[in-house]
C-alpha angles and dihedrals in degrees: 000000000000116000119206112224129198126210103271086040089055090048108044082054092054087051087048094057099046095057109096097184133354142072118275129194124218122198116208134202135181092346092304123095106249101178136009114199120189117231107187145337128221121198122206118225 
């Protein structure tokens, strides 16, 4: 199965990826991520 991803979507994965720890919010509009905010982030000791 191949997926087809536009630019924010590419993005917001790469984001994804680099986040070791935290929540993040995604704001979505008409199908498509517009903003991502981080809440908070949690480090492990």
């Amino acid at each position: 199965m191949q997926i087809t991803v536009n630019l924010q979507e590419k993005k917001l994965i790469d984001l994804i990826r680099k986040t070791k720890y935290g929540e993040l919010k995604i704001l979505v509009q008409d199908s498509l991520p517009i903003r991502v905010e981080e809440m908070k982030k949690s480090i492990k000791l």
